[in-house]
N, C-alpha and C positions, 0 to 999 in steps of 0.2 A: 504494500500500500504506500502510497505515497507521503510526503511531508506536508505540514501547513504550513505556511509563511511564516509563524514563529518557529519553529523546530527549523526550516531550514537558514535560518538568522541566527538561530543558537547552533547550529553543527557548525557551519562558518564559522562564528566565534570562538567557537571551540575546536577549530581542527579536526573536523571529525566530516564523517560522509555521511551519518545522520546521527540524527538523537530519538528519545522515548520519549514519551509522559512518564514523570516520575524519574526519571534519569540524574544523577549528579552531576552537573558538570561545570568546569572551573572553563569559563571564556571569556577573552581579550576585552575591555569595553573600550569601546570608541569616546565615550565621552559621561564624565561624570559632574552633578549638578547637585548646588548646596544652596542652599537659601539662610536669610536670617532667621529662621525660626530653628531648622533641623541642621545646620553646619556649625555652629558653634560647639553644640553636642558631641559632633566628629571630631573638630580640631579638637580638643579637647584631650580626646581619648587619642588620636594621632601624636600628639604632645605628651603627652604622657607614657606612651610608648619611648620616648627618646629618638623619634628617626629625625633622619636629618635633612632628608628631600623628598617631594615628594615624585610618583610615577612619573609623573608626564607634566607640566604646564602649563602645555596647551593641551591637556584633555580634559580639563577641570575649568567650570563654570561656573562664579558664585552671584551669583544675584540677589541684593535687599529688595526684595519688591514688597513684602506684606507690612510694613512699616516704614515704608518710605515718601512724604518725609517723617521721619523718627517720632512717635506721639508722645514719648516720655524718656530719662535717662535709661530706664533697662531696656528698652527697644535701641536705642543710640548705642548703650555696651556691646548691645547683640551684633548690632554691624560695626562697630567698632572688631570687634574681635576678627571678623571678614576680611577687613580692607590693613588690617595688622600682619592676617596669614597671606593674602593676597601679596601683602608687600614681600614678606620676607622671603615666598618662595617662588616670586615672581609669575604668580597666578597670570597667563594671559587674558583670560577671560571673564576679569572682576570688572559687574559692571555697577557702576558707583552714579551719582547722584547726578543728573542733570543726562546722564547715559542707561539709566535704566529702566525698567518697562514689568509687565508681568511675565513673570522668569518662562510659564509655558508657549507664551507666544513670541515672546523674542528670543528663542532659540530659533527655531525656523524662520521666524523673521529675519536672523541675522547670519543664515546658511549654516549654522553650527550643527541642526540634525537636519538629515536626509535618508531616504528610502535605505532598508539596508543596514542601519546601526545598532548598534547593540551599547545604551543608556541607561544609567543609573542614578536615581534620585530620591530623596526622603520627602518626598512631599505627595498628599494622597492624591492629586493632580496629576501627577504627570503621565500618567498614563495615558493620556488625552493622545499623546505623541502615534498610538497603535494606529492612528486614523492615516497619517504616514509613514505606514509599515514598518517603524522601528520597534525595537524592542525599548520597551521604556520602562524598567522593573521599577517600582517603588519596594524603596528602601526603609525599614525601621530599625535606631537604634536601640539596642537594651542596655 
């Protein structure tokens, strides 16, 4: 039997000539997305691990859009800590204030996802993304 359109985005990502339902599998993401609400969470725990760069760059997206602009000092720390990690590890794709938008639509907006991707994000949105054939897992941290 043949593949759906996910399974054959996750065997591509994964190296693989197909995949299951229910299959484990560890595959390449083309682009991973944080927001001010669920990325400070991450840095966080990525900080705290002690690493010292991160994967890629340019495969990392952060966007403040649910509080911006900022409606109190803990929504301002929360991107504060964004455009902190942004800096330090020279995040391409931090988009900061006067440049930013709602993170699900200025992705495609801004050619960042295309048909074909294999995407990862903490936000219960983003899955919207499947409507152009990526894989767009939401992510939850514990």
């Amino acid at each position: 039997m043949g593949m759906t359109i996910t399974e054959k985005i996750l065997a591509a990502h994964a190296g693989k000539e197909r995949v299951e339902p229910g299959e484990l599998i560890e595959a390449k993401v083309d682009l991973v997305l944080g927001n001010d609400i669920t990325a400070p969470i991450a840095i966080k725990e990525f900080e705290d691990l002690g690493v010292s760069k991160v994967f890629d760059n340019e495969k990392i997206a952060l966007i403040p859009d649910h509080f911006t602009p900022n409606k109190d000092i803990k929504s301002a720390q929360q991107v504060k800590i964004l455009r902190e990690f942004a800096r330090k590890y020279t995040i391409v794709h931090f988009y900061d204030v006067g440049r930013v938008g709602v993170e699900h639509a200025l992705l495609p907006e801004l050619g960042l996802v295309r048909p074909g991707m294999c995407i990862i994000g903490a936000d219960s949105h983003t899955v919207y993304v499947w409507g152009i054939w990526c894989i767009f897992y939401r992510c939850w941290f514990h």
